[in-house]
ChimeraX commands (.cxc) that place a marker at each C-alpha (Angstrom):
marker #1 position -12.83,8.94,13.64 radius 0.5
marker #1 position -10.75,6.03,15.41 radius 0.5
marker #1 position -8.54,7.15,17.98 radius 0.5
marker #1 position -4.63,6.11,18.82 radius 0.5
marker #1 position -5.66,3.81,21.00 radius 0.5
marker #1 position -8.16,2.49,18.82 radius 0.5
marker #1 position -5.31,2.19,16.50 radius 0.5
marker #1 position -3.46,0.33,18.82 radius 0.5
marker #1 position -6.07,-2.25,19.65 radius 0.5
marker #1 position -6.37,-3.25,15.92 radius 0.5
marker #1 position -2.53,-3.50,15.56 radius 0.5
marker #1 position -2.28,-5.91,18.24 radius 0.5
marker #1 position -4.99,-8.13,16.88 radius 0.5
marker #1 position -3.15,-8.47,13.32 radius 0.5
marker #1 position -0.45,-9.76,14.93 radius 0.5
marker #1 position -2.53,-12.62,15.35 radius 0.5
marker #1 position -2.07,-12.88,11.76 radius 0.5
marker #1 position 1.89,-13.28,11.36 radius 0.5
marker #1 position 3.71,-16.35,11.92 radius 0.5
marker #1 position 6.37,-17.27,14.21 radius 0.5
marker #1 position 9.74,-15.65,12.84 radius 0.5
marker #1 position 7.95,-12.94,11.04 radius 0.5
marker #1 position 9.55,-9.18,10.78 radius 0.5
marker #1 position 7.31,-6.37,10.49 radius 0.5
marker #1 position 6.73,-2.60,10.86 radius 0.5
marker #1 position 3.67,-1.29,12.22 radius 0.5
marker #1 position 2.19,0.36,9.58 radius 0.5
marker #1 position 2.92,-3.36,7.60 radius 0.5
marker #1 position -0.54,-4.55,10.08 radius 0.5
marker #1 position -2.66,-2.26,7.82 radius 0.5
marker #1 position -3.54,-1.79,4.30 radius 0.5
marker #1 position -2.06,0.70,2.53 radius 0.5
marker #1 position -4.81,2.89,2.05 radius 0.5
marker #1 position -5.50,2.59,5.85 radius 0.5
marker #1 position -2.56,3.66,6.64 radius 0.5
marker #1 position -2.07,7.01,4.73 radius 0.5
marker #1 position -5.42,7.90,5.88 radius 0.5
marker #1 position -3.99,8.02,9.59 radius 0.5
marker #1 position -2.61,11.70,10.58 radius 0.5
marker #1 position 0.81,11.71,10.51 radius 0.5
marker #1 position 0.36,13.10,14.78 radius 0.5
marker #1 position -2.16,9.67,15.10 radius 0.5
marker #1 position 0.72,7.15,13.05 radius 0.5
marker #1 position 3.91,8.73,15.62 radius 0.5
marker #1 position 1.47,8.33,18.65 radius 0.5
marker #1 position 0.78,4.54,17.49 radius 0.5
marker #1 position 4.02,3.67,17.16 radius 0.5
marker #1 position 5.04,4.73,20.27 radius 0.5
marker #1 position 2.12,3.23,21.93 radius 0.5
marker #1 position 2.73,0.37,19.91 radius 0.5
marker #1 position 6.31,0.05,21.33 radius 0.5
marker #1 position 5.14,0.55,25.17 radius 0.5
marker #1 position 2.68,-2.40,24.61 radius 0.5
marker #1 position 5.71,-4.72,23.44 radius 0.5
marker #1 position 8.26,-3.55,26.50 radius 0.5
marker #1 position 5.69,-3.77,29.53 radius 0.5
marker #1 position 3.57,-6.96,28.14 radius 0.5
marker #1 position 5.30,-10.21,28.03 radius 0.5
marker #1 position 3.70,-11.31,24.54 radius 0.5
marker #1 position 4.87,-13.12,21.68 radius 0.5
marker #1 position 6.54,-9.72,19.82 radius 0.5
marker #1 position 10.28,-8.08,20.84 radius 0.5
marker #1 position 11.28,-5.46,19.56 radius 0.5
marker #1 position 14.25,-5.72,16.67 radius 0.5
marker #1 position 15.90,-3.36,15.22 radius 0.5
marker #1 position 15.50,0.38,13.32 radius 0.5
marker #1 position 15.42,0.80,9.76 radius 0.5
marker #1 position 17.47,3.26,7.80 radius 0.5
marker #1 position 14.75,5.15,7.80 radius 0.5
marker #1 position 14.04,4.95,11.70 radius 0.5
marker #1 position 11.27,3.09,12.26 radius 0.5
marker #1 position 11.24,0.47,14.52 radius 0.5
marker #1 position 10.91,-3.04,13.50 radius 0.5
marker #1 position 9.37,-6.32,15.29 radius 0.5
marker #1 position 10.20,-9.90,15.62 radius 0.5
marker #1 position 6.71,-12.28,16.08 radius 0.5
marker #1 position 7.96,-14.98,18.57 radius 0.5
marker #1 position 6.42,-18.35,19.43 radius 0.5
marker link #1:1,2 radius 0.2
marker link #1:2,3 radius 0.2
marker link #1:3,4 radius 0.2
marker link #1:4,5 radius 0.2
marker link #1:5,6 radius 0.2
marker link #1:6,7 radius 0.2
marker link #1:7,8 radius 0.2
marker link #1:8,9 radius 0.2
marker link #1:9,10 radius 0.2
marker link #1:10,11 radius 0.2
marker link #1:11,12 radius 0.2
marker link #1:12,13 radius 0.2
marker link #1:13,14 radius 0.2
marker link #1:14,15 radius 0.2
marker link #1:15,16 radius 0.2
marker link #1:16,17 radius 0.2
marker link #1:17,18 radius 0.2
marker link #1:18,19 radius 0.2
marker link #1:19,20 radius 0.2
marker link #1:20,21 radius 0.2
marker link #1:21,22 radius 0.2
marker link #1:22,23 radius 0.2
marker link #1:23,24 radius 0.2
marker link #1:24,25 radius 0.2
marker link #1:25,26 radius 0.2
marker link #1:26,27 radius 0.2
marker link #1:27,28 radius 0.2
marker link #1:28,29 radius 0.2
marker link #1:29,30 radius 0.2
marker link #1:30,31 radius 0.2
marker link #1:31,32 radius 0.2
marker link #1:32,33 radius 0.2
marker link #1:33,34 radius 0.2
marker link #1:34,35 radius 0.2
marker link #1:35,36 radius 0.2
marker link #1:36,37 radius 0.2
marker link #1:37,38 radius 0.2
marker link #1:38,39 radius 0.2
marker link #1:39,40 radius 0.2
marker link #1:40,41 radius 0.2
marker link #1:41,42 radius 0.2
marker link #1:42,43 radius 0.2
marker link #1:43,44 radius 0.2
marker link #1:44,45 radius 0.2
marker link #1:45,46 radius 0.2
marker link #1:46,47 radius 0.2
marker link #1:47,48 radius 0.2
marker link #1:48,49 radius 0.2
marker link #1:49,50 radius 0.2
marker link #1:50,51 radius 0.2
marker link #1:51,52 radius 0.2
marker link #1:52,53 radius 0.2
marker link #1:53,54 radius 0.2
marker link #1:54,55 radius 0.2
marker link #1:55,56 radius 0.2
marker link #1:56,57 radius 0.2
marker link #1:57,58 radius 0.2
marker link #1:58,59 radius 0.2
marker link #1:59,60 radius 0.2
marker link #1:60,61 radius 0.2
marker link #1:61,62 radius 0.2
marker link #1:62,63 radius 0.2
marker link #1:63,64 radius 0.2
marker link #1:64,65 radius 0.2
marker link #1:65,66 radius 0.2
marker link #1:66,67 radius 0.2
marker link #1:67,68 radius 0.2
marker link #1:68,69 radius 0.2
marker link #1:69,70 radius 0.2
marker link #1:70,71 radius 0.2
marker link #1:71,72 radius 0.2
marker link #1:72,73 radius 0.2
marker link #1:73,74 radius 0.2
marker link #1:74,75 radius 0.2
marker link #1:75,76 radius 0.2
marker link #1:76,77 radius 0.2
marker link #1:77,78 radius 0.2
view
């Protein structure tokens, strides 16, 4: 079974994927099935991991806005 952090290591290396200008949710960098086959415990964990990674590393991804819904949505930069 992968682990958050696991988790985390293969979100950061989609967002290798999106281009410059590109919004997107976390759960956006895997496919769908992926996705609901993470524990909803494992998913909040990500996303919070997810979040520290963008606000301590000076990368190419900020951190936008919240959805209705509240999750957190990200900006890909140059």
């Amino acid at each position: 079974m992968v682990n958050a952090n696991d988790l985390l290591a293969i979100a950061i290396k989609e967002t290798n994927n999106l281009y410059e200008g590109e919004t997107f949710l976390v759960r956006e960098l895997f496919k769908g099935y992926e996705w609901n086959r993470i524990s909803r415990s494992d998913r909040l964990l990500l996303g919070t991991l997810f979040i520290n990674y963008v606000n301590t590393s000076n990368g190419n991804i900020k951190a936008t806005h919240k959805t209705s819904s509240g999750q957190q949505r990200y900006l890909k930069l140059k």
